[in-house]
C-alpha positions as CSV (number, residue, x, y, z in Angstrom):
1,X,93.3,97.9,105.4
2,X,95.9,94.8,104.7
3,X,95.0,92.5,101.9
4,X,94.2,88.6,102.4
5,X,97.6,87.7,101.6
6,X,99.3,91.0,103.8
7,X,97.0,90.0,106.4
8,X,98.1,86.0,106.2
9,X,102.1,87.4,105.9
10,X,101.4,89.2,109.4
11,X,100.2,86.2,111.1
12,X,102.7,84.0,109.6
13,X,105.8,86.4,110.4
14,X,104.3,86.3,114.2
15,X,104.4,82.5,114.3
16,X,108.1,82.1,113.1
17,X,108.8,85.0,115.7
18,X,107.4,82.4,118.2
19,X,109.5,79.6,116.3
20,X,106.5,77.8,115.0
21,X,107.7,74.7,113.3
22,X,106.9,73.9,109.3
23,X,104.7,77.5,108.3
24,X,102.7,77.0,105.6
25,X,100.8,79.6,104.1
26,X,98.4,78.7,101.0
27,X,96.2,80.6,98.5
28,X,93.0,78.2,98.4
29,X,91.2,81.3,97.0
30,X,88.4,79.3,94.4
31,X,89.1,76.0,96.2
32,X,87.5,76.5,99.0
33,X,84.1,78.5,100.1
34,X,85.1,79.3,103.5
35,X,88.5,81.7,102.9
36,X,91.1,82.8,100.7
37,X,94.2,81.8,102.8
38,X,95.1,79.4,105.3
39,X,98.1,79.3,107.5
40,X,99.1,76.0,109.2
41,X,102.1,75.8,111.4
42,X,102.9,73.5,114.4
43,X,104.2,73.8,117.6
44,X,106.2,72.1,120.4
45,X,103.3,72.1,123.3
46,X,100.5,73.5,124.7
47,X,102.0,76.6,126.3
48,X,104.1,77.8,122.7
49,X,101.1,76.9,120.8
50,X,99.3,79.5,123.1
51,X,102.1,82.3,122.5
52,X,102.0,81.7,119.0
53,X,97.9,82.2,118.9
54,X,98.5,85.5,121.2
55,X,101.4,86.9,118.8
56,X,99.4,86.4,115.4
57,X,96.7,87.6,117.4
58,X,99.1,91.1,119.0
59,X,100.6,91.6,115.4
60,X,97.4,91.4,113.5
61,X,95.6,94.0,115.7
62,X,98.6,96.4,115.7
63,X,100.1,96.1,112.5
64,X,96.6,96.1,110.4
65,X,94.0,96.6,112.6
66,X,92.8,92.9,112.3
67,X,91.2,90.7,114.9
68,X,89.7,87.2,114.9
69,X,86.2,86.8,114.6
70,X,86.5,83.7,117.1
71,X,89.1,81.8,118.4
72,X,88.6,78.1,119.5
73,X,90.6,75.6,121.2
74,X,93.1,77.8,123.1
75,X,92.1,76.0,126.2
76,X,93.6,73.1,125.2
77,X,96.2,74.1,123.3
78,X,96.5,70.6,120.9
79,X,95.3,72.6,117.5
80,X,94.3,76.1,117.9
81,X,92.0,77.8,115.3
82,X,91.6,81.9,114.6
83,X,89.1,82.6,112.1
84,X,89.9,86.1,110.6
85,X,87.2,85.6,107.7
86,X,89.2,85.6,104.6
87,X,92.3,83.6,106.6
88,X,92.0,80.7,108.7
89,X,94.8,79.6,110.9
90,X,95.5,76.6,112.3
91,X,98.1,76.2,115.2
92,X,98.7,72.6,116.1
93,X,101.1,70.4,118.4
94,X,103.2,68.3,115.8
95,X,101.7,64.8,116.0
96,X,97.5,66.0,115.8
97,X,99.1,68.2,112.7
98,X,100.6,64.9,111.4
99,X,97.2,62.9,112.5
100,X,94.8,65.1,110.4
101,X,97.0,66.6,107.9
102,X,95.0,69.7,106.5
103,X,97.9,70.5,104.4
104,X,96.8,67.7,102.3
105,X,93.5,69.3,101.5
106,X,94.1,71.8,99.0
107,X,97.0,70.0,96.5
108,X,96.4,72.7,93.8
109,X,96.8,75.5,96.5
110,X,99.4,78.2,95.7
111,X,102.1,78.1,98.3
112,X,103.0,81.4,99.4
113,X,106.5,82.3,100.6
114,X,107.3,83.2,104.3
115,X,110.2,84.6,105.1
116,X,112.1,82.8,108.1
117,X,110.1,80.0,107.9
């Protein structure tokens, strides 16, 4: 099985696939209770935001046998969230990403390199 931070490379490299705009994976692991990693990454509209959810969600499953425990706001499309337990991702359309600004959250978080992105 893929580590936290193999696991949050997968979905990351499946969001710049999609051209997801500014990827930002972070190592909150001791700043936060609820994960390890979070990876926040924006989108144009509803529909790429969608394809973006269903290729972190493809890759995950295929590459290291990952899947989400729940998935919410697809529907709408304006900030998508996959819970995989230890990673948290967060798909938004630019201006609610702008609006709530999560990456703001964890200041001491370690950034962790994507390639592509």
């Amino acid at each position: 099985m893929a580590s936290n931070s193999e696991i949050g490379q997968i979905a990351a490299s499946a969001a710049v696939d999609k051209k997801a705009g500014r990827v930002s994976l972070m190592d909150v692991h001791g700043l936060t209770d609820m994960c390890d990693t979070v990876l926040i990454c924006s989108a144009d509209n509803e529909k790429q935001s969608a394809a973006i959810a269903d290729a972190i969600d493809e890759r995950c499953r295929k590459v290291s046998g990952v899947k989400p425990y729940v998935v919410e706001g697809k529907e709408v499309g304006n900030w998508i969230l996959m819970d995989y337990g230890s990673l948290i991702v967060h798909i938004f359309l630019t201006a609610a990403r702008d609006y709530y600004a999560l990456d703001s959250l964890w200041p001491q978080a370690r950034s962790i390199p994507v390639e592509g992105a």
